[in-house]
DOMAR-481434 format. One line per 4 residues: number of its first residue (from 1); their letters; for each residue x, y, z of C-alpha. Coordinates in pm, 1 decimal, padded with zeros to 6 digits. Each point is the difference from the previous one (the first is absolute). Layout:
NUM	a	X:Y:Z ~ ...
! end
This chain:
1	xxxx	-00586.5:-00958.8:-01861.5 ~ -00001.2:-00341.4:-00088.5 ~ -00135.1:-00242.1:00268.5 ~ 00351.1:-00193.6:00047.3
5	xxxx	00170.9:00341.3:00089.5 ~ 00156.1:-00042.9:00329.1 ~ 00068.6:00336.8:00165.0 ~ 00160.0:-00153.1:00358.4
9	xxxx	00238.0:-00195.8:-00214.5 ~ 00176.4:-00094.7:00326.6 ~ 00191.5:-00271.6:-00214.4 ~ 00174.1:00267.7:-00190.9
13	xxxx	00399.8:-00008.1:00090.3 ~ -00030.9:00381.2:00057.9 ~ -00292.4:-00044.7:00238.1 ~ 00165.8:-00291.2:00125.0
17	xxxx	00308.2:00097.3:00072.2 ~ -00100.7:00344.3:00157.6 ~ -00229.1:-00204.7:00241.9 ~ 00321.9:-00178.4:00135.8
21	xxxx	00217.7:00271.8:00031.9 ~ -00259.5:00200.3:00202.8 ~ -00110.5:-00274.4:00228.1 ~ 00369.2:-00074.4:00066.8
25	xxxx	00038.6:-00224.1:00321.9 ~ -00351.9:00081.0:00180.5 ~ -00074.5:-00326.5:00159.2 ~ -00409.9:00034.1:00004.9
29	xxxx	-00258.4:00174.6:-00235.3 ~ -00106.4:00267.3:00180.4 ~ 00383.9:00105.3:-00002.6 ~ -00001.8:-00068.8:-00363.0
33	xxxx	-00284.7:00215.1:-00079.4 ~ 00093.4:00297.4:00185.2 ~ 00291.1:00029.6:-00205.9 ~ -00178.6:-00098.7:-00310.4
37	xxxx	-00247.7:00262.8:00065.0 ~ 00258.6:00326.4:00096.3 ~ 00157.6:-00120.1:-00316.7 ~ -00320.8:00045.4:-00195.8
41	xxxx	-00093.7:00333.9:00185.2 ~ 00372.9:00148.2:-00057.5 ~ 00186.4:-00132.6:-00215.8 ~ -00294.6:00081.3:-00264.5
45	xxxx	-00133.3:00305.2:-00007.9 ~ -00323.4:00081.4:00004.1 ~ -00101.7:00148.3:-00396.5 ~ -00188.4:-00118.7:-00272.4
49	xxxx	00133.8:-00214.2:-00266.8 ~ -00124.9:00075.9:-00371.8 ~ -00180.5:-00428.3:-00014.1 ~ -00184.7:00130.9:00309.8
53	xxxx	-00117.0:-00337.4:00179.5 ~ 00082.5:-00222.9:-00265.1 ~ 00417.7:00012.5:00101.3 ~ 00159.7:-00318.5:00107.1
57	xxxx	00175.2:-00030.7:00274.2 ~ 00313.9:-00032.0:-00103.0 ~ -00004.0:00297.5:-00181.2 ~ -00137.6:00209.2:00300.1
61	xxxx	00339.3:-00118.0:00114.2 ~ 00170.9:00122.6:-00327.9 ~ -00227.1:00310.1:00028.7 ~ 00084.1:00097.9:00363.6
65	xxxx	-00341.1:00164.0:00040.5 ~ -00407.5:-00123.8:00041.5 ~ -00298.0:00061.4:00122.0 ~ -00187.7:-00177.9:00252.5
69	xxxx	-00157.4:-00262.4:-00305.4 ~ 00360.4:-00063.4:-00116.4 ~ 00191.6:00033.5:00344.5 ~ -00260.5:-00254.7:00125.2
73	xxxx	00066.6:-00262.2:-00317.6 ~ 00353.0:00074.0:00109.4 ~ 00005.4:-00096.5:00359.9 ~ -00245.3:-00278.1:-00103.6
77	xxxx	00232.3:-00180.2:-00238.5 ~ 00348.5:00040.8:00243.3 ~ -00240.0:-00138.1:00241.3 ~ -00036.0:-00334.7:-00201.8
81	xxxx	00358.2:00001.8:-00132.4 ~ 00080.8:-00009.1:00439.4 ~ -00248.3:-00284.8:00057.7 ~ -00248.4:00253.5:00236.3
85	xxxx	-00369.1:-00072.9:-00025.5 ~ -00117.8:00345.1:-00173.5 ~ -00325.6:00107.8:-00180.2 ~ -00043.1:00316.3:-00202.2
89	xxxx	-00422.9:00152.5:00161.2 ~ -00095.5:00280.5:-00215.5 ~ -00286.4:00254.1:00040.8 ~ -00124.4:00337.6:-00121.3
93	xxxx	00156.3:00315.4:00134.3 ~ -00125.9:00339.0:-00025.8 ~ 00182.1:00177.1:-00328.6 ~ 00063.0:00297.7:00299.8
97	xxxx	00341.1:-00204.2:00103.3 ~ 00167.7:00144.1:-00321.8 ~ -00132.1:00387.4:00001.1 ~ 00286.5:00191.7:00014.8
101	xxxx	00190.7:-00234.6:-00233.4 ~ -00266.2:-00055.0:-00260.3 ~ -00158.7:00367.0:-00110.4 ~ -00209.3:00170.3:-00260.6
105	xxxx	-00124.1:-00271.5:-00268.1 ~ 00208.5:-00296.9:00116.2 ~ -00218.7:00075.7:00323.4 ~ -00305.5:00038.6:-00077.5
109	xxxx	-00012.1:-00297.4:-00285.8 ~ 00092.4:-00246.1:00276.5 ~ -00303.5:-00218.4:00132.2 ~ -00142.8:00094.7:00342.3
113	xxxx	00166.3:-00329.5:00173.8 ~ 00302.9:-00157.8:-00177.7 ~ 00158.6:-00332.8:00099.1 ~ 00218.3:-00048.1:00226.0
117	xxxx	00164.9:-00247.8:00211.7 ~ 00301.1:-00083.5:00340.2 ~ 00082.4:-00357.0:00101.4 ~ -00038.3:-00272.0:00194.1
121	xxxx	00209.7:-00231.4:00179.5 ~ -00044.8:-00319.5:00202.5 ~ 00158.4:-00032.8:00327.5 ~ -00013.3:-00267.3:00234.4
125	xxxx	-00372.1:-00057.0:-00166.1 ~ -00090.3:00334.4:00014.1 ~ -00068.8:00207.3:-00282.1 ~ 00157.8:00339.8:00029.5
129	xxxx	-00054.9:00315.5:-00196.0 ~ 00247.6:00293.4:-00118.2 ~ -00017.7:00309.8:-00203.3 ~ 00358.9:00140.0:00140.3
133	xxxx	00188.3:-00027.8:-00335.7 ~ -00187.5:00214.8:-00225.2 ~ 00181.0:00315.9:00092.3 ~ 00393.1:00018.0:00047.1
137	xxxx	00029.4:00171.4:00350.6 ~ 00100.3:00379.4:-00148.3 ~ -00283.8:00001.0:-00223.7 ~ -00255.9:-00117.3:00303.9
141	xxxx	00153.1:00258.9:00201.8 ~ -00023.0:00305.5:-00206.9 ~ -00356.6:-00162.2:-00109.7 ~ -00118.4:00037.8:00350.1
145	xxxx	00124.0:00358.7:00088.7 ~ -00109.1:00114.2:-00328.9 ~ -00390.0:-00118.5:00080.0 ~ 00026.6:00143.9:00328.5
149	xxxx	00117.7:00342.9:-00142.3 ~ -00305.9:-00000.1:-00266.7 ~ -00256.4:-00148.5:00278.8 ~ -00033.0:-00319.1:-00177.6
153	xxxx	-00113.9:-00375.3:00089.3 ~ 00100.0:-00135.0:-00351.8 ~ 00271.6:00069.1:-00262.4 ~ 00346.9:-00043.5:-00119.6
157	xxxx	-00020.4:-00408.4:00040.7 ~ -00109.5:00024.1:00370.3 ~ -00332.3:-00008.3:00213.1 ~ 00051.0:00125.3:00385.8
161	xxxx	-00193.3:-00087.0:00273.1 ~ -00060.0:-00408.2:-00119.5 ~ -00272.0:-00143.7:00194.5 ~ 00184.0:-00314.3:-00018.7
165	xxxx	00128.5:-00160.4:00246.0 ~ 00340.7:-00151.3:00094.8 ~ -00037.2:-00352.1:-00172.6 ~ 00334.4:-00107.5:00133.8
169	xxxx	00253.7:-00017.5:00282.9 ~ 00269.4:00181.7:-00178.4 ~ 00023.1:00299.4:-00204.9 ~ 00070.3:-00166.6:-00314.7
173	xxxx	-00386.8:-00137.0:00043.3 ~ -00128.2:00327.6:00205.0 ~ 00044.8:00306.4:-00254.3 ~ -00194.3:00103.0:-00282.0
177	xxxx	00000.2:00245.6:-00250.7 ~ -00277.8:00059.2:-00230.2 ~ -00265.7:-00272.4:00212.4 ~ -00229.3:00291.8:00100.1
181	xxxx	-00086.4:00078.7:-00341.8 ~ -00151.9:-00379.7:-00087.4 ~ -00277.1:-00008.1:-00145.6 ~ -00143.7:-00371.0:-00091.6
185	xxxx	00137.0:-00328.1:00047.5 ~ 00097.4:-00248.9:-00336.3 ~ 00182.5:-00250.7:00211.9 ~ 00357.8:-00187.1:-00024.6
189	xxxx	00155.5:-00145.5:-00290.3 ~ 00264.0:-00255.8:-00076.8 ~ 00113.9:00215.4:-00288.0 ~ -00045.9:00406.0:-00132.1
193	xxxx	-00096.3:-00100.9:-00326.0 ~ -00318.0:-00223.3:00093.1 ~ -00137.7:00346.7:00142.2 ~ 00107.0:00234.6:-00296.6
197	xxxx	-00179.3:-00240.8:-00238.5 ~ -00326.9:00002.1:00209.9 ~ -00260.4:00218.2:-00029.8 ~ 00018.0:00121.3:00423.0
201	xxxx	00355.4:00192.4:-00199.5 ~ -00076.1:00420.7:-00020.8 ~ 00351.4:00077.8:-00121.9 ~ -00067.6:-00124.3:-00351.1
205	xxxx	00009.7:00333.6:-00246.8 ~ -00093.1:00060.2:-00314.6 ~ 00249.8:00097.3:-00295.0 ~ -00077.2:00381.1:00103.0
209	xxxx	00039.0:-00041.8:00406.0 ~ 00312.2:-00227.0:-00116.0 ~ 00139.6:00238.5:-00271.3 ~ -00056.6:00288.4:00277.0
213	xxxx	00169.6:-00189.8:00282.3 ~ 00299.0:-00106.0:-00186.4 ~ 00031.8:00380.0:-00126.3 ~ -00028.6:00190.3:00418.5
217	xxxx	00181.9:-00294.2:00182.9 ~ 00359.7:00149.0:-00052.7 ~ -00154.3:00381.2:00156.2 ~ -00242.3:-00219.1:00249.1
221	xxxx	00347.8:-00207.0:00119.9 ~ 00165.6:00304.8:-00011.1 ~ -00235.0:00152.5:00286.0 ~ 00075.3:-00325.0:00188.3
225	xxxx	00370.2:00074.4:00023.8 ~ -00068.9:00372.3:00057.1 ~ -00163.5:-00108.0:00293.3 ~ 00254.6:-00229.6:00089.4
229	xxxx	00249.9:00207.6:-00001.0 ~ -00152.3:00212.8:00290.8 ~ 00038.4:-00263.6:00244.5 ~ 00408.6:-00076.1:-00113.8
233	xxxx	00079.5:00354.7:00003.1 ~ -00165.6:00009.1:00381.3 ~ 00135.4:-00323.8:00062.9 ~ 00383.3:00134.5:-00113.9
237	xxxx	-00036.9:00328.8:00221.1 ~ -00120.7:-00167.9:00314.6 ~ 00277.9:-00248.3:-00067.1 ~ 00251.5:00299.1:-00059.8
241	xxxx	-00112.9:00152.2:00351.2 ~ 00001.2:-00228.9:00212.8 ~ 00288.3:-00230.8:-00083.7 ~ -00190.7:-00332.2:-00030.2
245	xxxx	-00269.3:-00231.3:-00232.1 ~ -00327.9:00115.2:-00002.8 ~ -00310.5:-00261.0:-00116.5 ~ -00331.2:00049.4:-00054.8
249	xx	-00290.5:-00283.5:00111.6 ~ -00219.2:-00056.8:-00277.7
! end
């Protein structure tokens, strides 16, 4: 990656343009953000695209579908585009948030702790932090009933039982999804790319992890939908029976 890529290319028209159709008329950031941010957790999907972190933003957008690495550049760059104060903090997370979508080989070659990251805003001076977007709501619900069912804490994108606590007043600030499973802290950056190219970066294969990856993501994103699709078909017979919408919190 050369050291002027740009992954948050928030000037891009795409990004651009996206960013001011979302925000529409909201009047303060907060507002802005929380529409920014269900935008980014549903309108793409949680899966893993074949550049793995190294995927601009705007073509997460073309892609419909990230991780947390690429969601986050994501979020981070409509941020900008929408004048709000953001930051991109990354960490190491336990490789446990992907068992059950990463198996076998693909598993077991994957470091101990892999890199990871969720965002931060700034709000009347305060710096607020979010990891709400990473999984689109069907996925985060069938995530969490299918740890329950197995009698795990980790898996399938999601860590229950986050000793974090609420860093915010509202629930775009107050939910997280994979914070439990944190390992280490690298700090915040202005940009993805200044972390990928530093040595704190774990997600940096070799031609055989790469050559591996690229070959399992199609079954691995396949498993994602699967799993998915549990929570729409529920979703679609609760909605049948009783007559009326039926959400699920993240």
């Amino acid at each position: 990656m050369a050291k002027s890529t740009v992954l948050a290319d928030f000037d891009d028209d795409l990004v651009r343009s996206t960013a001011n159709r979302i925000v529409g008329n909201a009047d303060n950031a907060e507002e802005k953000f929380s529409r920014l941010l269900n935008y980014v957790r549903d309108d793409i999907k949680f899966g893993f695209p074949a550049s793995g972190d190294l995927t601009k933003a705007s073509e997460t957008i073309k892609l419909g579908l990230g991780q947390c690495n690429t969601k986050a550049t994501l979020l981070l760059a409509l941020c900008k585009a929408t004048d709000i104060p953001a930051r991109i903090h990354f960490s190491l997370i336990s490789k446990e948030i992907q068992k059950g979508f990463f198996k076998g080989l693909a598993y077991r070659l994957m470091p101990d702790e892999i890199s990871h990251s969720w965002l931060e805003i700034e709000i009347d001076g305060e710096w607020k932090r979010t990891d709400g977007f990473i999984n689109d709501t069907s996925l985060q619900a069938s995530s969490e009933g299918e740890l329950k069912r197995r009698g795990w804490k980790t898996g399938f994108s999601v860590a229950l039982s986050s000793p974090y606590k609420d860093c915010g007043t509202c629930s775009t600030f107050g939910t997280f999804q994979q914070m439990a499973a944190v390992t280490d802290d690298h700090g915040v950056f202005d940009e993805p790319a200044e972390y990928f190219q530093s040595a704190l970066y774990e997600n940096r294969p070799g031609p055989i992890k790469l050559l591996l990856y690229r070959i399992s993501v199609a079954a691995i994103n396949r498993r994602v939908e699967a799993l998915r699709a549990k929570s729409d078909t529920a979703l679609s017979r609760r909605t049948a029976q009783s007559g009326t919408s039926v959400s699920f919190n993240t």
